[in-house]
C-alpha positions in Angstrom: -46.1 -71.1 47.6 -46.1 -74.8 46.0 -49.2 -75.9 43.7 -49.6 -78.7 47.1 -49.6 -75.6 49.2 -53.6 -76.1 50.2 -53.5 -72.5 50.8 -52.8 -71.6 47.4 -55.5 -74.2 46.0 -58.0 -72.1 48.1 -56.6 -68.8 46.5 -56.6 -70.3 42.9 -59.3 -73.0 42.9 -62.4 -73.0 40.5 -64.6 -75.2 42.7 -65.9 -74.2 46.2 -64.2 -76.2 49.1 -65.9 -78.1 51.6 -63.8 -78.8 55.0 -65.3 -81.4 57.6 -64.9 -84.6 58.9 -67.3 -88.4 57.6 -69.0 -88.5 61.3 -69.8 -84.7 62.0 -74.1 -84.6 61.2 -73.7 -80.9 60.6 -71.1 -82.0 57.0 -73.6 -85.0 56.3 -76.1 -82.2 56.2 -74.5 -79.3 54.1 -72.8 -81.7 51.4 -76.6 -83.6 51.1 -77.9 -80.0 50.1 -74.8 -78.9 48.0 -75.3 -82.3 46.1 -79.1 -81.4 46.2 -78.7 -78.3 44.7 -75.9 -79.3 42.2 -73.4 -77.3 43.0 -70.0 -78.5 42.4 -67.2 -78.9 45.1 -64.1 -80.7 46.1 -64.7 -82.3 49.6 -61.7 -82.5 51.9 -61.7 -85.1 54.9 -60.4 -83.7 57.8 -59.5 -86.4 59.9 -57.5 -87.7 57.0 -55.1 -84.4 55.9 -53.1 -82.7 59.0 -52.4 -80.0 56.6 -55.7 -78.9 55.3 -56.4 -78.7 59.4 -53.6 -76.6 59.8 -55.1 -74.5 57.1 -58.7 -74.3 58.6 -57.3 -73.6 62.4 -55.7 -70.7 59.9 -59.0 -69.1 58.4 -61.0 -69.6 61.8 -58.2 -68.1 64.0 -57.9 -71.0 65.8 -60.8 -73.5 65.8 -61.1 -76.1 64.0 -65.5 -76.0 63.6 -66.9 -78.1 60.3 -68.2 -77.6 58.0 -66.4 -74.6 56.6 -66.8 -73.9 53.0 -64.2 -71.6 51.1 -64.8 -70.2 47.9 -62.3 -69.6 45.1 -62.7 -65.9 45.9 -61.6 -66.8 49.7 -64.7 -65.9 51.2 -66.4 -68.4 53.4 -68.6 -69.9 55.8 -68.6 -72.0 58.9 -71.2 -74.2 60.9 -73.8 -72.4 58.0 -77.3 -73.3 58.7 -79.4 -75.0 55.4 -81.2 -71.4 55.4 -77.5 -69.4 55.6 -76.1 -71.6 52.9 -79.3 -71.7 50.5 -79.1 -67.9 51.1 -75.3 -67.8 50.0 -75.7 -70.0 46.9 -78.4 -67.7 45.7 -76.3 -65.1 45.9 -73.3 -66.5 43.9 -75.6 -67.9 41.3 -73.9 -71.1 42.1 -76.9 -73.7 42.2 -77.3 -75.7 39.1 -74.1 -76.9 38.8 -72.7 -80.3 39.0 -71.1 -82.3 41.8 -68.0 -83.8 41.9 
């Protein structure tokens, strides 16, 4: 796999992933309270990169639903509501940090 392979960056990043698209409410919503809570990410536009679609329809199996939020550890989350993601970022200890 190539260092532009976004399959490897999700294997091998540092930073969580956030996958959506500028007009979807639901991404307005969960990047307002990542930014809230400081936690740092790298935001990838959808509608702008064919491949990082190709590599969401991968990790959903099919669909294509936003947000979805990959960790460096691969797990992650899709459509999460403000409770479900709060919940998460408690658990990884991740809120506090900056934004990017």
């Amino acid at each position: 796999m190539s260092r532009e392979d976004p399959c490897h960056e999700v294997v091998t990043g540092t930073d969580l992933v956030v996958y959506g698209t500028g007009w979807c409410p639901d991404v307005r919503r969960c990047r307002a309270l990542l930014d809230a809570a400081q936690v740092t990410y790298r935001y990838v536009d959808l509608d702008e990169d064919p491949a990082a679609v190709a590599l969401v329809r991968m990790l959903q199996h099919g669909p294509r639903r936003v947000p979805t939020l990959v960790w460096p550890d691969g797990r992650l989350l899709v459509e999460p509501t403000d409770d479900v993601l709060r919940a998460h970022l408690a658990e990884r200890g991740t809120a506090g940090n900056s934004t990017s």
